[in-house]
C-alpha positions, 0 to 999 in steps of 0.5 A, a space after each residue: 500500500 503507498 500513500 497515495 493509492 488510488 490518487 491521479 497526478 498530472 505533472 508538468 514537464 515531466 519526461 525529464 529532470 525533476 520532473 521525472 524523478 517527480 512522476 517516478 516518486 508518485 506512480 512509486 507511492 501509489 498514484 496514477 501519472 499523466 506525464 506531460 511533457 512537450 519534449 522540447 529543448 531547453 530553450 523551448 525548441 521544437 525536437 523530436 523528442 518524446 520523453 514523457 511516453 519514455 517516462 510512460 514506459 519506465 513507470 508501466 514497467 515498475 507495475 505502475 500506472 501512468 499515460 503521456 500528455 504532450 502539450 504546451 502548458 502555456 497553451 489555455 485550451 490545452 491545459 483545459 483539455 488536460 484536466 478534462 481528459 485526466 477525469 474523463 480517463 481516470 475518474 478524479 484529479 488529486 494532484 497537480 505538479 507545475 514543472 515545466 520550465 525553459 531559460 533563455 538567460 541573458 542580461 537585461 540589456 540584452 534580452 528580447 520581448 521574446 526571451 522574456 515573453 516565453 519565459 514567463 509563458 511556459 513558467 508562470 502562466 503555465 503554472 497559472 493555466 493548469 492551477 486555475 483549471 484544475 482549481 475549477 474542477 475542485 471548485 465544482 466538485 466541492 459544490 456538488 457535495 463531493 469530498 475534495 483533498 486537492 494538492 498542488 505543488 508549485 517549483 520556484 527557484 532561488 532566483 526567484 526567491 534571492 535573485 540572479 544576474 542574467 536571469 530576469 525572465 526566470 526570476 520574474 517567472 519564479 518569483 510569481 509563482 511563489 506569489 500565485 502559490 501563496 494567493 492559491 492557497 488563501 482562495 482554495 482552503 475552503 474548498 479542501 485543496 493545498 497549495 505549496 511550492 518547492 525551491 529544489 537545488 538539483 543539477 539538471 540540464 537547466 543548470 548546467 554550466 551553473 553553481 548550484 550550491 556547494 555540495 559534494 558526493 557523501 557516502 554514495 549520497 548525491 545532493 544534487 540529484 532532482 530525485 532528493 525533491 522527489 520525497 517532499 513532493 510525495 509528502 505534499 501530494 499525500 493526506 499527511 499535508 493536509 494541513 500545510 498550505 502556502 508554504 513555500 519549501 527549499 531542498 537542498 539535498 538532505 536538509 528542507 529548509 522552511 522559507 518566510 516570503 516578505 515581513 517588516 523586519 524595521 520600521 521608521 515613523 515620520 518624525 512629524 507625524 504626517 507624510 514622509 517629505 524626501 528630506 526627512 527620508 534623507 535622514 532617517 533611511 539610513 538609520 533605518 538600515 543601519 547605515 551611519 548618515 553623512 555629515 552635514 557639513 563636512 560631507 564624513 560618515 558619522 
């Protein structure tokens, strides 16, 4: 018996990297998988590639039960029909996985509508497009009396969270999708379903070429292996996290790090008790970030 027997997923991206290591975890715990994957290249190129029908295959191998999608999660009818055909085939939908993903890193300068258009389109409104479709389905369902224990599980990126030269379209993208999670989660807990996103460090062909943390092979142990998220997903998908909802989680190998979105860490009232004037401000922002203001007359920190 897995933990989620008798679940259907869909997950997003699917054929390759975390996305596959994703499906292979689910269909492990019991879940059924509708792999979708485009099979495009990195960039998102079009290729002859068929890599969720060859995750299909792995996971019908292990005694599993899964089925292959191939369309585009940016497109919105497609992503309408893939939660349509997902209930039609299999009865239900538990579980969504949004992973699909292409960089196209450039420096701001450098960087077309189009990189930044196709960014945001396969990461954020895909994201946006297969979550608010399924939250549909969910919606009615609970409406209809039925019971609902829907889960979503969102990926971000530390570029989206810190930051990351050269990466404007993708952090923009990742930071979104944190921001959605969080706004999914307030809207959807009445109707029975979580949403959380993770924050993976794992080497992919996404990463290569990058740093993806400091990390070294311990004892056979790699953790930067996709599969090390693998775990926190399951976990996610499953009933035990029934409780858990607009998190956001980072893995880093072994460790899972609890992450805090935007507090007030500070605060700097107006010394007149009215609006703040651009004078005022050159005196007190320093202060408030600890920075040591200029001397007025003679121009030396103080």
């Amino acid at each position: 018996m897995g933990i989620l027997d008798g679940k259907v997923a869909i997950v997003t991206g699917g054929g390759r990297g975390l996305g596959r290591a994703h499906c292979l975890a689910l269909a492990e715990a019991g879940a059924t998988v509708v792999v979708n994957d485009l099979g495009s290249g990195l960039h998102g190129e079009h290729t002859a590639e068929s890599p969720a029908d060859e995750v299909v295959t792995e996971i019908v191998k292990l005694g599993g039960q899964a089925s292959a999608n191939h369309s585009s999660v940016s497109d919105w009818a497609a992503t309408e029909a893939l939660v349509a055909e997902t209930v039609e085939q299999y009865g239900r939908l538990d579980i969504v996985v949004n992973n699909a993903g292409i960089v196209r890193d450039r420096m701001l300068f450098s960087m077309t509508e189009a990189d930044f258009d196709s960014v945001i389109a396969v990461h954020l409104k895909g994201t946006f497009a297969l979550t608010r479709h399924a939250c549909a389905y969910w919606r009615d369902a609970a409406k209809r009396g039925e019971p609902v224990a829907g889960r979503i599980i969102n990926t971000t990126s530390g570029t989206g969270l810190f930051g990351n030269a050269g990466q404007a379209n993708y952090g923009a993208a990742k930071a979104g999708i944190a921001g959605l999670t969080v706004i999914t989660a307030i809207e959807m807990r009445k109707y029975g379903v979580t949403a959380n996103a993770i924050s993976p460090l794992a080497a992919t062909r996404m990463t290569a070429g990058l740093a993806v943390g400091e990390a070294e092979a311990m004892g056979g142990f790699d953790p930067r292996d996709p599969a090390n998220a693998s775990g926190v997903v399951v976990y996610l998908a499953s009933d035990a996290a029934a409780w858990l909802t607009g998190q956001v989680l980072r893995v880093d190998g072994d460790k899972l790090n609890r992450l805090r979105g935007w507090t007030v860490t500070d605060v700097q009232p107006s010394r007149s008790g009215g609006a703040l004037t651009p004078e005022e401000l050159a005196e007190t922002v320093p202060q408030l970030y600890g920075v040591a203001p200029l001397g007025r007359a003679t121009g030396v920190g103080q």
